[in-house]
C-alpha positions, -999 to 999 in steps of 0.1 A, spaced: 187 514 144 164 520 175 133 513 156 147 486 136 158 465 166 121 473 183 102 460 156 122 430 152 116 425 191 82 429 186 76 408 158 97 379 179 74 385 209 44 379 186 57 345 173 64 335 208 29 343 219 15 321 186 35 292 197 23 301 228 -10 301 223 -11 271 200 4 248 227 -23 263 248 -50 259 227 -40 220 221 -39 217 250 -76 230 257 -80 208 232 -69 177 251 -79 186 283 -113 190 272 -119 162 248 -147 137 257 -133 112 231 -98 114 257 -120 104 286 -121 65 275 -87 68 249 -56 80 243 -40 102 222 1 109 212 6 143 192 39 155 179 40 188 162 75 207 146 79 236 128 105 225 103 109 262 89 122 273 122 134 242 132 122 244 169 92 219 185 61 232 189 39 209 211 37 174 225 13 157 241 24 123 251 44 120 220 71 87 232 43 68 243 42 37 221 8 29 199 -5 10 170 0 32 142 -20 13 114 -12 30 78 8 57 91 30 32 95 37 38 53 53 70 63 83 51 76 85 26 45 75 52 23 104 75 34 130 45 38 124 31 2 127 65 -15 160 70 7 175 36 3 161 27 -31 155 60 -46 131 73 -71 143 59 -102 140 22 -90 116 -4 -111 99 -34 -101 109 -56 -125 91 -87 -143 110 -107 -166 104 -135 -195 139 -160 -202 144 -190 -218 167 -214 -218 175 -248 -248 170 -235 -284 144 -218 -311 142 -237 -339 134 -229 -375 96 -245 -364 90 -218 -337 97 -249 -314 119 -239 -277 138 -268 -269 139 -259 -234 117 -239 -207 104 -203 -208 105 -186 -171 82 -164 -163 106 -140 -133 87 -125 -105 99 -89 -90 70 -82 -63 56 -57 -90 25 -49 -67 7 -30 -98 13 -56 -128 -25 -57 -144 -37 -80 -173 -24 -52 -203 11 -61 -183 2 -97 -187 -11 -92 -224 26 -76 -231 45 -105 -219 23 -127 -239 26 -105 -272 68 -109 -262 65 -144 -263 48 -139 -301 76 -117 -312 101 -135 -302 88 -165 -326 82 -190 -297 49 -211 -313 54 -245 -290 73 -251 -259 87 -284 -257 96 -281 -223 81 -264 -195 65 -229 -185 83 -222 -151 75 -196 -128 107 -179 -111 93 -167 -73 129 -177 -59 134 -138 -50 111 -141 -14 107 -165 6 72 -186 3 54 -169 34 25 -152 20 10 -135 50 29 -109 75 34 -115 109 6 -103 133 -23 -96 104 -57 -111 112 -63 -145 94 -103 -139 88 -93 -107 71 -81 -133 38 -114 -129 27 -110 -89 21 -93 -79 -16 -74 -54 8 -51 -82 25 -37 -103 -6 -16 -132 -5 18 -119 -11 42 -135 -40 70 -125 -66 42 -125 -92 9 -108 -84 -19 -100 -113 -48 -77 -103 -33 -73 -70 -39 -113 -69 -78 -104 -72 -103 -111 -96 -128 -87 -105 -163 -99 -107 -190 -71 -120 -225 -88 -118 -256 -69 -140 -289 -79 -139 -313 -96 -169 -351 -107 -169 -368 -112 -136 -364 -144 -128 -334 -153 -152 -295 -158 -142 -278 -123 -143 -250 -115 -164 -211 -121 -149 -181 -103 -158 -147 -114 -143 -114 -95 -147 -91 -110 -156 -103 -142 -175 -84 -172 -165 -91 -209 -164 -76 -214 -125 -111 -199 -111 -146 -216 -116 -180 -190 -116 -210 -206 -100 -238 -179 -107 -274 -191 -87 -283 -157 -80 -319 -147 -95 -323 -114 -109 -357 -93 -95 -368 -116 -68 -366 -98 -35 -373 -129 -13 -340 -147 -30 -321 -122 -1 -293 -103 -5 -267 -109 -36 -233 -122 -23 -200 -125 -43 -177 -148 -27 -158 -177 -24 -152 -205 2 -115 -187 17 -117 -207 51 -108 -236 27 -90 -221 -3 -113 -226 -28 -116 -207 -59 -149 -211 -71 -165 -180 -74 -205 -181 -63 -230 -155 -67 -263 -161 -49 -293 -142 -42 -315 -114 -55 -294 -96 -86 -313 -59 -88 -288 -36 -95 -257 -39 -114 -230 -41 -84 -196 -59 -85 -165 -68 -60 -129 -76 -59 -122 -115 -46 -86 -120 -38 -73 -158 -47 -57 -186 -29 -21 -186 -40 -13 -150 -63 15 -167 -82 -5 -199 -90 -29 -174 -103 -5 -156 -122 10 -185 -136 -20 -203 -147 -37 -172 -161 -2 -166 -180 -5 -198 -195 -46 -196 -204 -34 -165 -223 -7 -185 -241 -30 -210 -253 -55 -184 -267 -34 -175 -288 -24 -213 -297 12 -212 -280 19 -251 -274 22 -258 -238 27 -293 -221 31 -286 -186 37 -259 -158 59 -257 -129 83 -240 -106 121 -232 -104 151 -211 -106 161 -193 -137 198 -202 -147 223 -175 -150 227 -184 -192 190 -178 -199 184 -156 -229 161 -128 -220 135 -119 -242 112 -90 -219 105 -65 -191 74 -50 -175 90 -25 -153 75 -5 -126 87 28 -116 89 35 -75 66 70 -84 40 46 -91 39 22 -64 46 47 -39 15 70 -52 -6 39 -43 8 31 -11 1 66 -2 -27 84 -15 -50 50 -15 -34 34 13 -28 3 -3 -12 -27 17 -1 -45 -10 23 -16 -26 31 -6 8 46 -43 16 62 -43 -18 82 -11 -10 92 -29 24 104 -59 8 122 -41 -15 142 -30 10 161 -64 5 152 -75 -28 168 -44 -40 200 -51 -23 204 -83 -45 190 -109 -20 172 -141 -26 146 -159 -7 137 -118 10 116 -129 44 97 -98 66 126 -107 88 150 -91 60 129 -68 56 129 -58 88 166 -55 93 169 -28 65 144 -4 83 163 -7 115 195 -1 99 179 27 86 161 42 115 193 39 140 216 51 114 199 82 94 168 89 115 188 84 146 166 69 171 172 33 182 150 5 168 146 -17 203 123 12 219 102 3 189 85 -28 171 78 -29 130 70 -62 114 56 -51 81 56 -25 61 16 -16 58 8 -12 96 -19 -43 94 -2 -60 119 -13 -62 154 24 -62 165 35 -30 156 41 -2 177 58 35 173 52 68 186 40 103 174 76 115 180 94 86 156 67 97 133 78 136 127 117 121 128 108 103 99 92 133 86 119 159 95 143 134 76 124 137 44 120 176 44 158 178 48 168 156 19 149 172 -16 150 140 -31 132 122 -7 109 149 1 97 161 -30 83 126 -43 68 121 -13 48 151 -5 35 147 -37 22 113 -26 9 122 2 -32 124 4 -41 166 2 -70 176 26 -104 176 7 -87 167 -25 -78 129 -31 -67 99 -15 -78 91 14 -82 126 26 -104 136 -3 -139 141 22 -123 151 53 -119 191 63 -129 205 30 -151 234 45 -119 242 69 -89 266 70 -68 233 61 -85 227 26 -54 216 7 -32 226 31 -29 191 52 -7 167 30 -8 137 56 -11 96 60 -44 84 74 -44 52 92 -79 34 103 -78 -3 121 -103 -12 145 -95 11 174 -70 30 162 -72 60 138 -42 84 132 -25 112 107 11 120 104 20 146 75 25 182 75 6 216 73 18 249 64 7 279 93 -6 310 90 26 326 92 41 303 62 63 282 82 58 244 73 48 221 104 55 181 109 29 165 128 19 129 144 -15 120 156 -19 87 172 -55 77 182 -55 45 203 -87 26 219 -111 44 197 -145 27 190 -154 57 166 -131 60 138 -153 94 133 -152 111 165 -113 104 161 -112 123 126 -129 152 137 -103 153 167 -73 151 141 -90 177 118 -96 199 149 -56 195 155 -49 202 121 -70 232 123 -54 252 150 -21 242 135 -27 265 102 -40 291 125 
């Protein structure tokens, strides 16, 4: 009995002198960092096996988080909306089908914020309109975006960044992430290259000058005049190489729409005219393109992506049966959520969005590892998510970083990059098995590298 009560006093001495000497070498770490000289840093680790905190560093300071800020919608949507929840797109129709394929009355086309409906989703709901024997449509095609409200940009986010594919305008109905696709490929010196856009629609214009194999033409540009939202595509310059780029487009649901209708037409579906309204509660519904959560939230996760991150935030609403959702709404749920389930109160904190693109939001490292904590206590929650979560030196956006380390698939964590601020909230498993939370929180950083390198260091002496 001697012995046996020894050796368990040993073996708690050593774990005591690991946590120990992992607070000390973060510490070190800290103390001794050049990149800390003209930033900051907030770090919050926990060891969620034990269920005891193992270092903090400035950890209720407030910061920008950027796209760590997913972790919190991430974990709020799966919690509030759960896993088996669809974004939904619908086709109705109200009037009658006659015996002549003619619909007396209009065909809605029914947003649901499906952040990942592509053109084979668009091709489906025209092949539903086939099979349901609709040939002509007397009345009108009628696009149903009464579920937000018509505010297509979040609060805080940079307006010159509409240019960028990676801030979209937001609607109810979005098609290629409200982007077109435009792959350019090269001919005959001197001739017009070929152009390629994805998807086809009639409600852009392409206006290829661009020269292939004439160096002093310059450098090839795709792009389109945003400052004034036009949608004329132009492609100047010097066309070597084949190369291509993502445009986003004024108004996602006028793009939706119109494209929806081009598509009809191909395949010589009468339309007169196009507009917008509300879909009455005795339409007959003919179709659904529905989205499961898993595949959004992969997305918003692993790639980062802003727009799936905002659709899980406004979903937050939408799924609670609202109409006309605003950020504001939005906004509430997380609240309600983070003072009554992760127990801290919203006022010491500010979130606006759900992506972390605007300049308004600020959290800290410790809100961070509650969120995280929360998930690793409910299964359902936290087995979706970890799975989502980018794995070190395998995919997402941790795929290059610390693949020649001691955390080489260990880290399963949330980037976030905006200009001067870079951070990584996930968790790590230690040498000793236990399973750590963490929070990283870079802020006034110039290098996004340097900053990295710092978090990977962290992560490093974590799994030690």
């Amino acid at each position: 009995m001697r012995k046996l009560s020894f050796i368990l006093l040993l073996w708690a001495g050593i774990f005591r002198l690991y946590g120990q000497d992992i607070a000390a070498r973060l510490d070190s770490l800290v103390s001794s960092s050049a990149l800390l000289q003209t930033s900051e840093v907030g770090i919050s680790v926990f060891n969620l096996t034990k269920g005891e905190p193992v270092y903090a560093y400035q950890d209720r300071k407030l910061y920008r988080p950027a796209s760590v800020e997913k972790v919190i919608t991430s974990v709020t949507a799966l919690a509030r909306l759960g896993e088996a929840y669809t974004f939904d797109t619908r086709l109705a129709y109200t009037g009658t089908l006659d015996a002549d394929s003619v619909l007396h009355g209009d065909l809605f086309l029914i947003g649901g914020f499906d952040p990942e409906f592509m053109e084979d989703d668009l091709d489906d709901l025209v092949g539903a309109v086939l099979r349901a024997g609709i040939r002509t449509v007397e009345g009108k095609l009628v696009a149903d975006v009464s579920v937000m409200d018509s505010v297509y940009w979040g609060s805080g986010w940079a307006w010159d960044d509409a240019q960028y594919s990676f801030q979209p305008y937001l609607s109810p109905l979005m098609l290629n992430r409200g982007c077109v696709s435009v792959s350019v490929k090269p001919t005959q010196r001197g001739h017009r290259p070929e152009v390629e856009t994805v998807p086809e629609s009639d409600y852009y214009a392409i206006d290829n000058r661009a020269v292939c194999h004439i160096p002093h033409c310059g450098r090839l540009r795709i792009e389109r005049d945003w400052m004034h939202n036009d949608n004329t595509i132009h492609i100047t310059g010097n066309a070597n190489r084949a190369c291509g780029q993502s445009l986003s487009m004024f108004s996602s649901q006028d793009f939706f729409l119109h494209t929806f209708a081009y598509k009809l037409r191909q395949k010589h579906i009468g339309l007169d005219s196009l507009a917008y309204g509300v879909c009455p509660e005795e339409g007959t519904y003919i179709y659904k393109v529905s989205r499961p959560l898993e595949e959004v939230l992969k997305q918003a996760l692993k790639k980062s992506d802003n727009l799936c991150a905002e659709a899980l935030f406004y979903h937050l609403s939408i799924g609670a049966g609202k109409k006309n959702v605003s950020a504001e709404d939005a906004q509430k749920a997380v609240e309600r959520f983070m003072r009554y389930q992760i127990k801290k109160e919203p006022d010491n904190y500010n979130i606006v969005d759900g992506s972390g693109v605007s300049m308004y939001n600020y959290i800290s490292p410790d809100l961070l590892v509650a969120y995280l904590k929360y998930a690793y206590a409910h299964k359902e929650v936290f087995e979706p998510f970890y799975e989502a979560l980018p794995i070190a030196g395998v995919d997402g956006t941790l795929r290059y970083r610390m693949r020649k380390s001691n955390v080489f698939r260990n880290v399963h964590a949330k980037t976030g990059t905006v200009k001067g601020v870079s951070s990584l909230a996930g968790y790590v498993r230690s040498a000793e098995g236990d399973l750590l939370a963490f929070a990283i929180i870079n802020q006034n950083v110039l290098s996004g590298r340097k900053a990295r390198l710092f978090q990977d260091k962290v992560c490093e002496i974590l799994a030690q």
